[in-house]
C-alpha positions as CSV (number, residue, x, y, z in Angstrom):
1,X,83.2,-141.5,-25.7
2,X,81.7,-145.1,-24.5
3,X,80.4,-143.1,-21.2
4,X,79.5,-139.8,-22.5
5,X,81.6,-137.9,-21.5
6,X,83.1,-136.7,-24.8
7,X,81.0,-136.3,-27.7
8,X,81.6,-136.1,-31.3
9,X,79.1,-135.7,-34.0
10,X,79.2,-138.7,-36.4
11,X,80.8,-138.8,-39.4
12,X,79.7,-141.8,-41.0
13,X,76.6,-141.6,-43.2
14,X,73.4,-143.2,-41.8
15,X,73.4,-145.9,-44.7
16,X,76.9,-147.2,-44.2
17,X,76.7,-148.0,-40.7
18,X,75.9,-151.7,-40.7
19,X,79.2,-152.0,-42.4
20,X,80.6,-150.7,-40.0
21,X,79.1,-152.3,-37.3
22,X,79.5,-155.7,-39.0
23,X,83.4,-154.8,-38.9
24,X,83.1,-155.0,-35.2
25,X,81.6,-158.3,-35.1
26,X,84.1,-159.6,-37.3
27,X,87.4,-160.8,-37.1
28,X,89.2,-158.0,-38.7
29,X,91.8,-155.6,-37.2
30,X,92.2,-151.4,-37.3
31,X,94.9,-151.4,-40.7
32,X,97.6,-150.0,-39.6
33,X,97.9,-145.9,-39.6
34,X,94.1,-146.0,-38.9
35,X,93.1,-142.1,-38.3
36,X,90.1,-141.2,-36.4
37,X,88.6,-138.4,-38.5
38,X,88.0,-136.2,-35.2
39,X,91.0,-136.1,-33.7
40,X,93.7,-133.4,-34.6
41,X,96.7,-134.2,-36.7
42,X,99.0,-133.5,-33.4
43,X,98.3,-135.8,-30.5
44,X,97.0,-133.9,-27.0
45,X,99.3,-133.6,-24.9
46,X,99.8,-136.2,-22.2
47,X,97.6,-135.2,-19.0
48,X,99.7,-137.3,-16.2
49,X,102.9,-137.0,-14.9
50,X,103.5,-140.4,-14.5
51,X,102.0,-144.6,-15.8
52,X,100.8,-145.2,-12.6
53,X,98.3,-142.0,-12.4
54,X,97.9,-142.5,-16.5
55,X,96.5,-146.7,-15.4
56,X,94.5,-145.2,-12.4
57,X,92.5,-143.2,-14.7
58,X,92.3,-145.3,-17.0
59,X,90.9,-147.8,-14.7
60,X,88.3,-145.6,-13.1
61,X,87.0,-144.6,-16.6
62,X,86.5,-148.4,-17.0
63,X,84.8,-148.8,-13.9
64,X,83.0,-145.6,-14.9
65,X,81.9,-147.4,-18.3
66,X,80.5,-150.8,-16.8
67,X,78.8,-149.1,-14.0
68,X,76.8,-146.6,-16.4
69,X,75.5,-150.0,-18.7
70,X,75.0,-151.9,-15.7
71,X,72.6,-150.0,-14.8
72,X,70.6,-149.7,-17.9
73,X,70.7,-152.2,-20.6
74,X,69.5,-150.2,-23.3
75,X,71.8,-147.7,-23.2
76,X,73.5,-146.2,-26.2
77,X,76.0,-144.1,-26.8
78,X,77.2,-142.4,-29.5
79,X,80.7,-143.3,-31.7
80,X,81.6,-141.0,-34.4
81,X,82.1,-143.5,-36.6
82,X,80.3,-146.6,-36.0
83,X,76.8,-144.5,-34.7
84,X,75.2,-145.3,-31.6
85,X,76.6,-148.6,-29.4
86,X,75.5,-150.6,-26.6
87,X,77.6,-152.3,-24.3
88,X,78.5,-155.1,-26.3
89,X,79.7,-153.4,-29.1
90,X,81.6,-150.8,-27.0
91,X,83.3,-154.2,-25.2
92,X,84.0,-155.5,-29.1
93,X,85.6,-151.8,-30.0
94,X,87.5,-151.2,-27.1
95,X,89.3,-154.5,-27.3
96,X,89.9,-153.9,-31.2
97,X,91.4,-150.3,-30.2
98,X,93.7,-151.4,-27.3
99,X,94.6,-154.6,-29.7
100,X,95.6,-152.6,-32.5
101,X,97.7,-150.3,-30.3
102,X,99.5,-153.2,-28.1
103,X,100.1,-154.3,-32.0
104,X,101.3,-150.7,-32.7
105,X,103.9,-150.6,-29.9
106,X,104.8,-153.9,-30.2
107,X,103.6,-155.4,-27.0
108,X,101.3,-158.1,-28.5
């Protein structure tokens, strides 16, 4: 979502978003069980055969992410729940998402 390339509609109403955004500026975790409202109640199936090809994509999609924002500051993008983001607040949800998972599995 932070580079475009999948979009969802947002789902938050316009009026609660600085709570939301505030949330990523805070301290505060993802609770634990936190759904996404767009995703299906069955996870997609996995699309690589193996970790190794899983962490290469993963990695180009970073370097996918920081290239698209490095080369326009104002950039937005649009999050289904928190609204529209810029890079910094893409950066603050993205380590709040792979923190809560590494919590998740145990790993942090």
């Amino acid at each position: 979502m932070s580079t475009g390339k999948i979009i969802f509609p947002l789902v938050t109403p316009e009026e609660q978003l600085p709570k939301f955004k505030a949330f990523l500026y805070s301290d505060k975790e993802f609770r634990e069980n936190t759904k996404a409202p767009v995703l299906p109640e069955e996870p997609s199936p996995v699309r690589f055969a193996t970790m190794p090809e899983s962490i290469n994509d993963l990695d180009n999609d970073v370097q996918s992410f920081i290239h698209l924002f490095s080369n326009n500051d104002q950039l937005k993008t649009m999050h289904p729940v928190f609204g529209e983001l810029n890079y910094e607040e893409w950066v603050l949800l993205h380590y709040k998402h792979v923190t809560h998972h590494l919590r998740q599995f145990g790993l942090m």
